[in-house]
N, CA, C and O atoms as a GROMACS GRO file, in nm:
protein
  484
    1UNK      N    1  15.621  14.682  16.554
    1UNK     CA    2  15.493  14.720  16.606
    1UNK      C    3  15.391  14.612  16.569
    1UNK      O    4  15.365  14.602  16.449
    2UNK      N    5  15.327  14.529  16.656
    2UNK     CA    6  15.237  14.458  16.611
    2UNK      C    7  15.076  14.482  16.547
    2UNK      O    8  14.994  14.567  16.582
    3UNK      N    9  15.064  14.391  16.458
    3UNK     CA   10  14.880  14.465  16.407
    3UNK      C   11  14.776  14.361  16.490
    3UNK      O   12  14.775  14.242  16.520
    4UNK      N   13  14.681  14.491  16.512
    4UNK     CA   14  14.565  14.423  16.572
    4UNK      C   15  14.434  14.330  16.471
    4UNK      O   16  14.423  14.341  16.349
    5UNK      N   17  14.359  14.255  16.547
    5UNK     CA   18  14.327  14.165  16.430
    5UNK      C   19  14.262  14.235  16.343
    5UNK      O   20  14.290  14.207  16.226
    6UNK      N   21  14.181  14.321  16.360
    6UNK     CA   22  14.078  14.398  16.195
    6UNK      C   23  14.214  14.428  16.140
    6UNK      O   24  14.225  14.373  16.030
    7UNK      N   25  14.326  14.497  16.176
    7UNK     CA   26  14.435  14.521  16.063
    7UNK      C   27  14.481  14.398  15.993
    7UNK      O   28  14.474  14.401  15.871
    8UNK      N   29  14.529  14.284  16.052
    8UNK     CA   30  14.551  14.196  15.985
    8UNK      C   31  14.460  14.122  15.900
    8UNK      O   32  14.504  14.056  15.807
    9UNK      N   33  14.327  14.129  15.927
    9UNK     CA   34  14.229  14.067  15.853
    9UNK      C   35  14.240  14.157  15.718
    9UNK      O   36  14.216  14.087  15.620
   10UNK      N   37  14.272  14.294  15.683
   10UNK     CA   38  14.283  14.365  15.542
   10UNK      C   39  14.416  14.335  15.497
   10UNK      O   40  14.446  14.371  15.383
   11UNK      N   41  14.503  14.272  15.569
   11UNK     CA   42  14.615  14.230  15.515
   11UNK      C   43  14.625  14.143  15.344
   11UNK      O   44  14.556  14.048  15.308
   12UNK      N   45  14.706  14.196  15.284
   12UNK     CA   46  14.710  14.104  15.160
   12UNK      C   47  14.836  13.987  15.210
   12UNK      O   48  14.908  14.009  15.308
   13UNK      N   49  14.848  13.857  15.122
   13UNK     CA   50  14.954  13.771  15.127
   13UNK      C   51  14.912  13.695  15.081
   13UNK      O   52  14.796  13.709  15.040
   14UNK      N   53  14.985  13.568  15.062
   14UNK     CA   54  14.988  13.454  14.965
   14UNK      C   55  14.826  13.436  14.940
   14UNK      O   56  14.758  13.432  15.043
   15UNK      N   57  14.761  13.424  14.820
   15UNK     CA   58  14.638  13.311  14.768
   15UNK      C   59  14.546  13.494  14.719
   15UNK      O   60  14.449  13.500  14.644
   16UNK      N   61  14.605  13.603  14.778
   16UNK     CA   62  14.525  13.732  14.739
   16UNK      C   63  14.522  13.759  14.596
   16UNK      O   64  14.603  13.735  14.507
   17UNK      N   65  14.406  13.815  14.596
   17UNK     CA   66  14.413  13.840  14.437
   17UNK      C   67  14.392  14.011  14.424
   17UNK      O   68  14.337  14.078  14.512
   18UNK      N   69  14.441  14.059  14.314
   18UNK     CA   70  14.484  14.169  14.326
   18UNK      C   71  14.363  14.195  14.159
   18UNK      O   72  14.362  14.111  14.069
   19UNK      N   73  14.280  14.321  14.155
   19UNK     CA   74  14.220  14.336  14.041
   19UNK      C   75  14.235  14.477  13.998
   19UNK      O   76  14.205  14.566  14.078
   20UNK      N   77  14.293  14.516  13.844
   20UNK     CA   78  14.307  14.635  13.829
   20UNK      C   79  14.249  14.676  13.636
   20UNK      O   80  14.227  14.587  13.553
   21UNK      N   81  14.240  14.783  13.616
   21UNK     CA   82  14.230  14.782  13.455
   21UNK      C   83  14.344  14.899  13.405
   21UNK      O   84  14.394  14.993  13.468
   22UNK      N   85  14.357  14.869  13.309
   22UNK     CA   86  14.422  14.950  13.222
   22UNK      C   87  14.400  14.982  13.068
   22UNK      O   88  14.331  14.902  13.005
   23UNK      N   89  14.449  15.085  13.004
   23UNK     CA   90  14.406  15.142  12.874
   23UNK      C   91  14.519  15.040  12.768
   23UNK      O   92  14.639  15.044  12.793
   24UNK      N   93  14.493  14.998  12.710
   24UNK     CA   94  14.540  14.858  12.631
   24UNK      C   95  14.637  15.008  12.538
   24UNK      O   96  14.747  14.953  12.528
   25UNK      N   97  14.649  15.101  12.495
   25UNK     CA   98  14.622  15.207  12.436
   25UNK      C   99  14.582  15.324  12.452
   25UNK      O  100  14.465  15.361  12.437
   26UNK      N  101  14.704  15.416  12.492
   26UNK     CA  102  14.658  15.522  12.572
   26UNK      C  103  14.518  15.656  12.506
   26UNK      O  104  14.452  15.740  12.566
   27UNK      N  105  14.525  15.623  12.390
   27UNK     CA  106  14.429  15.689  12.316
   27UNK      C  107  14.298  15.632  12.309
   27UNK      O  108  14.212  15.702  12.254
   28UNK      N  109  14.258  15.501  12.360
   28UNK     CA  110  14.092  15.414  12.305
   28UNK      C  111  14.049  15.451  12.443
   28UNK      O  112  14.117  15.450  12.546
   29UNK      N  113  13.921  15.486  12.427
   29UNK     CA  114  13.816  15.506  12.542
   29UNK      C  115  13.814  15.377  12.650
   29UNK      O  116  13.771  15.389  12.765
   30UNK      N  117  13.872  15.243  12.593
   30UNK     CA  118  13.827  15.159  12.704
   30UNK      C  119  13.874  15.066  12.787
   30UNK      O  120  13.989  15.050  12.746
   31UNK      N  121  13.856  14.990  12.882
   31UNK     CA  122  13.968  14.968  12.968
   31UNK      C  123  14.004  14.796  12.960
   31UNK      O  124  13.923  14.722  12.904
   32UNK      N  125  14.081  14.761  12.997
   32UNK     CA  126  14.092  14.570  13.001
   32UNK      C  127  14.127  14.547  13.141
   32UNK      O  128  14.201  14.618  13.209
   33UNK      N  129  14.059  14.427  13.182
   33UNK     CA  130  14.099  14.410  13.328
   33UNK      C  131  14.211  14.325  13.322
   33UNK      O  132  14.264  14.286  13.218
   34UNK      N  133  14.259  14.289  13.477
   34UNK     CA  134  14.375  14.259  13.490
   34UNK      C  135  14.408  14.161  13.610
   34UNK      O  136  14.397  14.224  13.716
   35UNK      N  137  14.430  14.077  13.623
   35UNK     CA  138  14.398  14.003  13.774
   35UNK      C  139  14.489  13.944  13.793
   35UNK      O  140  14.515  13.852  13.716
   36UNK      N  141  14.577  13.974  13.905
   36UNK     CA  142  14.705  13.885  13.980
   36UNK      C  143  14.677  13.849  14.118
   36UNK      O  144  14.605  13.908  14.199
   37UNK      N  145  14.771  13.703  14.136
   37UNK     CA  146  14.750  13.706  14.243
   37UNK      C  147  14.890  13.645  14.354
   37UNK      O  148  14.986  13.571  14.329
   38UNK      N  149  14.853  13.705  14.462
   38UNK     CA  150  15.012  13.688  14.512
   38UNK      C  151  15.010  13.587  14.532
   38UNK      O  152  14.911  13.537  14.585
   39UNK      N  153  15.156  13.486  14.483
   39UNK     CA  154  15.228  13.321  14.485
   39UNK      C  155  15.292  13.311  14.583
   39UNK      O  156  15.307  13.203  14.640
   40UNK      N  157  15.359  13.454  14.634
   40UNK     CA  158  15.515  13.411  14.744
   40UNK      C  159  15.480  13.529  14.816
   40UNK      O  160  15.427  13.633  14.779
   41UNK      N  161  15.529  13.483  14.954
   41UNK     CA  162  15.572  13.625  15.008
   41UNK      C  163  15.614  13.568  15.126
   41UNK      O  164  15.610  13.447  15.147
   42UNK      N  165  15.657  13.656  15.210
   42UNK     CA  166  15.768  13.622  15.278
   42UNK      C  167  15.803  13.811  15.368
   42UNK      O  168  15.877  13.899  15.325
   43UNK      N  169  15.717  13.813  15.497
   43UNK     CA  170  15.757  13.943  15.562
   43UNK      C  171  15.855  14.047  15.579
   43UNK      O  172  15.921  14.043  15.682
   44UNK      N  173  15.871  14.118  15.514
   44UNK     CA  174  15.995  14.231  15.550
   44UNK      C  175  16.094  14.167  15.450
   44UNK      O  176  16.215  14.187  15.462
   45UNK      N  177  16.010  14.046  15.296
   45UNK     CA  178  16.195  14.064  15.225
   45UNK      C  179  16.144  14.112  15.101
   45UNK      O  180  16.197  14.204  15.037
   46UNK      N  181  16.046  14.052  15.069
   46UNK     CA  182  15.950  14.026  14.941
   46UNK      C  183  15.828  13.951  14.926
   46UNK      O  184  15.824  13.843  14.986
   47UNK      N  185  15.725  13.986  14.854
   47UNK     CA  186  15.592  13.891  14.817
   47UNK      C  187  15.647  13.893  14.609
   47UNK      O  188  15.740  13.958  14.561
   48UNK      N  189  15.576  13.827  14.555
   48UNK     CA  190  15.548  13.790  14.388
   48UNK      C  191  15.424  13.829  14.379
   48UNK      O  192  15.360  13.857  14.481
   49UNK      N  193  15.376  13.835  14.269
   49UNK     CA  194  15.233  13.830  14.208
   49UNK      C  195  15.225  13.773  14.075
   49UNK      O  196  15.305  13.841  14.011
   50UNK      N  197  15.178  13.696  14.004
   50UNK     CA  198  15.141  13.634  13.899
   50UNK      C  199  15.030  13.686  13.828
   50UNK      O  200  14.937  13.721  13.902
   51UNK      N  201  15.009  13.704  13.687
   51UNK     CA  202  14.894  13.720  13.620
   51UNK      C  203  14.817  13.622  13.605
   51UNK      O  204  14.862  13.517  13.558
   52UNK      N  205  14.646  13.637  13.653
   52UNK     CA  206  14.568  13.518  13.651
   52UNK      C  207  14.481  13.524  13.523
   52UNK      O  208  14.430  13.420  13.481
   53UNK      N  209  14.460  13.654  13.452
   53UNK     CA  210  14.413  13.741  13.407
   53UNK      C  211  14.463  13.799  13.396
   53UNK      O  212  14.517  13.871  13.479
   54UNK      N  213  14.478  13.794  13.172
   54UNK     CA  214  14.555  13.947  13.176
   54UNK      C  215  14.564  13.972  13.036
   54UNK      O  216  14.478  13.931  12.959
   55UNK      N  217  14.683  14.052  12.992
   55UNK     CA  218  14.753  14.054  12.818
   55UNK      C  219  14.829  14.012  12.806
   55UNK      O  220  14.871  14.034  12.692
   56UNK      N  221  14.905  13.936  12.871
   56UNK     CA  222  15.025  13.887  12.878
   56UNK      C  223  15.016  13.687  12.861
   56UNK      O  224  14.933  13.609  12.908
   57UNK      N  225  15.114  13.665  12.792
   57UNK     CA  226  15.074  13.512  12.810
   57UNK      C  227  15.145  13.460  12.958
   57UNK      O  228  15.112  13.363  13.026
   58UNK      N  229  15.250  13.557  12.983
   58UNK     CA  230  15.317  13.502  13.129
   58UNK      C  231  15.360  13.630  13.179
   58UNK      O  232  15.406  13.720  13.109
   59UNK      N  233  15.340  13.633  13.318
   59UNK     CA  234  15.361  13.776  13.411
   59UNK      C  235  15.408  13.744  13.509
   59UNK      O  236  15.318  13.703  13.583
   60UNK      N  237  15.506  13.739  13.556
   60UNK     CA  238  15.582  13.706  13.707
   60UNK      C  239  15.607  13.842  13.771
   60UNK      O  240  15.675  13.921  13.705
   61UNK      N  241  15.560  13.881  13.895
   61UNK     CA  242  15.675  14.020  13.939
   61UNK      C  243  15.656  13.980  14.082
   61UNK      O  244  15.577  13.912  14.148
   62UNK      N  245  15.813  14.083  14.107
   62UNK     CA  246  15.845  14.046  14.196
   62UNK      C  247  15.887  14.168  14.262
   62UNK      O  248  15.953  14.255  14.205
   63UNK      N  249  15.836  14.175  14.418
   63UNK     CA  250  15.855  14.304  14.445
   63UNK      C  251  15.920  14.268  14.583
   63UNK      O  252  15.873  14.200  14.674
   64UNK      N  253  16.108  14.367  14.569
   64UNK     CA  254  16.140  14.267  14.675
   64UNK      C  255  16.193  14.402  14.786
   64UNK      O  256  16.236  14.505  14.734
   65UNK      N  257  16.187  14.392  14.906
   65UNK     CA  258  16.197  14.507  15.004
   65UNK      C  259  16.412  14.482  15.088
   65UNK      O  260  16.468  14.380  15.128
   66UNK      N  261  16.455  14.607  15.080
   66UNK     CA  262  16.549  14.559  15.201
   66UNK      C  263  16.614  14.653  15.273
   66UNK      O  264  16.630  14.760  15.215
   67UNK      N  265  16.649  14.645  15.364
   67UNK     CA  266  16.687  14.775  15.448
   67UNK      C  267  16.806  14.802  15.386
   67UNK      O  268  16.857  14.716  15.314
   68UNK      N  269  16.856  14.905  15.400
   68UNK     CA  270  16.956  15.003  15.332
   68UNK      C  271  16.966  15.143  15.420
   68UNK      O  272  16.886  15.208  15.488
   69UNK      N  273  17.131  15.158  15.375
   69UNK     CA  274  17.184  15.260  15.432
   69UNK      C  275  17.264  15.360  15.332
   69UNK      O  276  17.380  15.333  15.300
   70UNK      N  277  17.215  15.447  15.298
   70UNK     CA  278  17.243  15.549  15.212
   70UNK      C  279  17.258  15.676  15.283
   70UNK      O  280  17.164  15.742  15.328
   71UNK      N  281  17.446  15.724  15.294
   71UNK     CA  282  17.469  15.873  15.357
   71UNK      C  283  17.444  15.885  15.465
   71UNK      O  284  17.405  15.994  15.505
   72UNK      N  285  17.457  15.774  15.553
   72UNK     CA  286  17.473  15.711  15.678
   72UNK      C  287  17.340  15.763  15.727
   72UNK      O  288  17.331  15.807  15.842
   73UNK      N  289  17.233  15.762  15.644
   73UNK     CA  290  17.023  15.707  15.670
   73UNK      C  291  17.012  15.581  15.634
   73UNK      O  292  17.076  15.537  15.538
   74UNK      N  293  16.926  15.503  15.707
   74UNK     CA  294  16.862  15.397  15.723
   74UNK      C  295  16.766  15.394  15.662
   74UNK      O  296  16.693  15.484  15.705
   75UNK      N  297  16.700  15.323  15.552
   75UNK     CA  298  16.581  15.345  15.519
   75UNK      C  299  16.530  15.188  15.457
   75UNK      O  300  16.552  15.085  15.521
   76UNK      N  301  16.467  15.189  15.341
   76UNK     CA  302  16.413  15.067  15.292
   76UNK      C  303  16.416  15.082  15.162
   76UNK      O  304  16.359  15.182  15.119
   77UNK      N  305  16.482  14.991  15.063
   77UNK     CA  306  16.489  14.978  14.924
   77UNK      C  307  16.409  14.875  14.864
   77UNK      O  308  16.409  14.755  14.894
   78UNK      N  309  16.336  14.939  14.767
   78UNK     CA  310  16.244  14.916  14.696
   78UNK      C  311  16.283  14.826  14.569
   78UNK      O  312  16.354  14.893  14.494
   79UNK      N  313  16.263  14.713  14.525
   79UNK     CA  314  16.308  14.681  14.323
   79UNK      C  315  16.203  14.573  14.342
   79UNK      O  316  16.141  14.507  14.426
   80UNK      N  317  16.225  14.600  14.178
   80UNK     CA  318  16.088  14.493  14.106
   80UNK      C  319  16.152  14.414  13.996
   80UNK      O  320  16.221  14.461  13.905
   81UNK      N  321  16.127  14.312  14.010
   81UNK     CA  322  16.201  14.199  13.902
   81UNK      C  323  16.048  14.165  13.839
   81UNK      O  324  15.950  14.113  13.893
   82UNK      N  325  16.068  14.217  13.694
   82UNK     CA  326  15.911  14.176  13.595
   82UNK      C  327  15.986  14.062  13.519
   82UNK      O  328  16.104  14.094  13.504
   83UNK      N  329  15.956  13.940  13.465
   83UNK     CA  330  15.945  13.866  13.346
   83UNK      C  331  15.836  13.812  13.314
   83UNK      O  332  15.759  13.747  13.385
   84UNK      N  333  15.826  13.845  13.173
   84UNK     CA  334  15.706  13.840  13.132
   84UNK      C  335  15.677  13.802  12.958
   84UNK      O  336  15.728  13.877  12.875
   85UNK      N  337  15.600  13.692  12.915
   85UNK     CA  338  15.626  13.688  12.790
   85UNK      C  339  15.452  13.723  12.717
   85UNK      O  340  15.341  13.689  12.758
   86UNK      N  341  15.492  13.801  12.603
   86UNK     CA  342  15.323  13.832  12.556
   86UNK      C  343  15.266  13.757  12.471
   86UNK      O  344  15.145  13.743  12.459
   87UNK      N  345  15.379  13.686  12.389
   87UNK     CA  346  15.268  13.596  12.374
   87UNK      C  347  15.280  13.616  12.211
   87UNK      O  348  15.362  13.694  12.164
   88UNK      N  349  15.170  13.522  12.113
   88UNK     CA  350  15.142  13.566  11.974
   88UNK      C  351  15.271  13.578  11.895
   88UNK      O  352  15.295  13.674  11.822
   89UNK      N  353  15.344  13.484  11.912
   89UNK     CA  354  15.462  13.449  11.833
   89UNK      C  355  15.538  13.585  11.817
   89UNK      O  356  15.522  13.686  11.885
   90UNK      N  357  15.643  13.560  11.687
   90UNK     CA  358  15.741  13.651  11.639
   90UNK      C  359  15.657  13.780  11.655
   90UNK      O  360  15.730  13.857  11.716
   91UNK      N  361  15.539  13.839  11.628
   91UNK     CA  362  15.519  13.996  11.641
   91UNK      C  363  15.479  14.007  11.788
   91UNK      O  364  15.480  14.126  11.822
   92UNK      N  365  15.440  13.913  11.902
   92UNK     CA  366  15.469  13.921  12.024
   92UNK      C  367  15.619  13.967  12.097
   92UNK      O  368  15.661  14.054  12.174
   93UNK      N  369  15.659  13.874  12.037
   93UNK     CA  370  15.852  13.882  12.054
   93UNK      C  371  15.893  14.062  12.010
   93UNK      O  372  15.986  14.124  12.060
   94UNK      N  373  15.816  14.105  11.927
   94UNK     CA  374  15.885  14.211  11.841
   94UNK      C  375  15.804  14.319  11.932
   94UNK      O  376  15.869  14.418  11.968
   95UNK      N  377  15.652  14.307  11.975
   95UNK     CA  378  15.632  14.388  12.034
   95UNK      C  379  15.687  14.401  12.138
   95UNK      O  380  15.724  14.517  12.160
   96UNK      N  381  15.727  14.274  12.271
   96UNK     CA  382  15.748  14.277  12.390
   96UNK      C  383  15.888  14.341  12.414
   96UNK      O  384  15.916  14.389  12.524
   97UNK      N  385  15.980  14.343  12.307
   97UNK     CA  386  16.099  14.450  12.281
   97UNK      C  387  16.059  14.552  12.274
   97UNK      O  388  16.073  14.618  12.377
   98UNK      N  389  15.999  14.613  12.173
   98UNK     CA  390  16.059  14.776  12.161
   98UNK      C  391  15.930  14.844  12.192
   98UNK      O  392  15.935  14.964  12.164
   99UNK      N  393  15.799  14.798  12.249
   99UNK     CA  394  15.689  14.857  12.268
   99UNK      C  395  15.653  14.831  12.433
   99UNK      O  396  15.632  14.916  12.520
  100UNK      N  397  15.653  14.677  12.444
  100UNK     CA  398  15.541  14.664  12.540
  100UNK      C  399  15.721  14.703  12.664
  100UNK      O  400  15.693  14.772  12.762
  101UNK      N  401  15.843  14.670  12.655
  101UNK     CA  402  15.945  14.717  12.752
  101UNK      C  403  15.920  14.841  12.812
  101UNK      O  404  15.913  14.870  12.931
  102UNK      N  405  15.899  14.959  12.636
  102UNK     CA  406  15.915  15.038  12.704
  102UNK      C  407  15.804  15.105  12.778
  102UNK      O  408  15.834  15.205  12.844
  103UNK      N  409  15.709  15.075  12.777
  103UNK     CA  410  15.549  15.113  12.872
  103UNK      C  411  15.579  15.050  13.031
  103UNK      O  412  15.557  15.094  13.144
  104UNK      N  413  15.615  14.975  12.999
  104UNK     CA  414  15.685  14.906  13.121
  104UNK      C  415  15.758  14.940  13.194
  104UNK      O  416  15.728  14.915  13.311
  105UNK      N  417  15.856  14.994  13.177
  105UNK     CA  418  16.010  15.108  13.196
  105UNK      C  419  15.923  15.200  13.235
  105UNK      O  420  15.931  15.233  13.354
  106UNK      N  421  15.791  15.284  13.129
  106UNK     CA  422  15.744  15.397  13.168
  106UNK      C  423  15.693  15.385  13.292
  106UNK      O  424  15.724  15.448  13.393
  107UNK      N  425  15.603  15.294  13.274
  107UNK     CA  426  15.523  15.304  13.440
  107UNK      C  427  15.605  15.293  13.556
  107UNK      O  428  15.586  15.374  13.646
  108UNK      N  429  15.678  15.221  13.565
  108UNK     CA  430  15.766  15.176  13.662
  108UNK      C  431  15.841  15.316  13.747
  108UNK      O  432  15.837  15.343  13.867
  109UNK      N  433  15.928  15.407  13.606
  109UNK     CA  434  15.963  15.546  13.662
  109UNK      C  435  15.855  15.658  13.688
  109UNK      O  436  15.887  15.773  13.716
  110UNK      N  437  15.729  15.616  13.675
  110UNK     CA  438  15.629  15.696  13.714
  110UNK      C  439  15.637  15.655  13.894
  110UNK      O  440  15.671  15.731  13.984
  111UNK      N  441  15.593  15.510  13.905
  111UNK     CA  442  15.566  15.459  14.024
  111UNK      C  443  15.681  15.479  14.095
  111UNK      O  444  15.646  15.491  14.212
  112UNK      N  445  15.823  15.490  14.086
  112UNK     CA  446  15.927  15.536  14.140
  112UNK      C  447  15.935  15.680  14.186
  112UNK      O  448  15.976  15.724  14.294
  113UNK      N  449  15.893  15.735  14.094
  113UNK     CA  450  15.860  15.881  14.159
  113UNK      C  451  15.736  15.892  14.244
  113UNK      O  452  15.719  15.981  14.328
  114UNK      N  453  15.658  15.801  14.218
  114UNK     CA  454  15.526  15.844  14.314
  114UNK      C  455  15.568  15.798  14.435
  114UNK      O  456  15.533  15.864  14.533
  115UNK      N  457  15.621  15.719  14.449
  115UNK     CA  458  15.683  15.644  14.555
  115UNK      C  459  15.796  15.713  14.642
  115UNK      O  460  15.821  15.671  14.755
  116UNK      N  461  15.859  15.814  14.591
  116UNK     CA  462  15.924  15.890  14.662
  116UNK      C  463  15.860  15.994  14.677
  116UNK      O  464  15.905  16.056  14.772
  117UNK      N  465  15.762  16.052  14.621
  117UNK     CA  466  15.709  16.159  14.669
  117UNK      C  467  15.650  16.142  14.815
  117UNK      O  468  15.666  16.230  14.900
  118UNK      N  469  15.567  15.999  14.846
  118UNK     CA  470  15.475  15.953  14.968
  118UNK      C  471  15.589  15.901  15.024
  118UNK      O  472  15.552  15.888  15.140
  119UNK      N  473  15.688  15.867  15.020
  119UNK     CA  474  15.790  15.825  15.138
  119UNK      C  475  15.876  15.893  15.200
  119UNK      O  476  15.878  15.875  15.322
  120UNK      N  477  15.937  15.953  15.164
  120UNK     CA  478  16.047  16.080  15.157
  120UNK      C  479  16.019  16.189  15.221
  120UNK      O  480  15.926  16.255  15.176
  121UNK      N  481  16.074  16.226  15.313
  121UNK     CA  482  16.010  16.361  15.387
  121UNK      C  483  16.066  16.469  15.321
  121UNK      O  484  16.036  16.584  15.355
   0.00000   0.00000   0.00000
């Protein structure tokens, strides 16, 4: 189906920057911003996004799309390839294991479920 131009003009893709905040700490009142911006993309396979701005000393993700057939339905499969390093030596290293993974892991099976809730009939 093709988009008409005001749709394509809200289109995101390569050079977009993406701005969000989050609770550094799910308990502190306050928020840190966050700024990526998409590096790659490429229609109907996958786009990237990079941290331009962030907590992280390096943030790559990658969000890659592909058609799939599951129980003989057609649909579209979703995965995200994160690497990412935080940074601040050995207690960086120690956090980005057993803390900052698993917040990471968390959100991710949050957004997996939200994601099937709005797709999925």
């Amino acid at each position: 189906m093709p988009f008409n131009s005001a749709e394509i003009a809200s289109l995101a893709g390569r050079g977009s920057e993406i701005t969000t905040s989050f609770r550094l700490l799910p308990f502190l009142p306050f928020r840190a911003k966050w700024i990526a911006r998409i590096v790659e993309f490429e229609w109907n396979r996958y786009f990237a996004d990079e941290q331009q701005n962030g907590p992280f000393k390096r943030f790559h993700h990658s969000h890659l799309v592909a058609r799939e057939t599951r129980n003989g339905v057609e649909g579209t499969a979703l995965r995200d390839v994160i690497e990412y390093e935080v940074g601040y030596g050995f207690l960086g290293r120690l956090a980005g294991q057993y803390i900052v993974a698993r917040i990471l892991q968390k959100s991710f099976e949050y957004r997996k479920k939200a994601a099937a809730k709005l797709l999925v009939p």
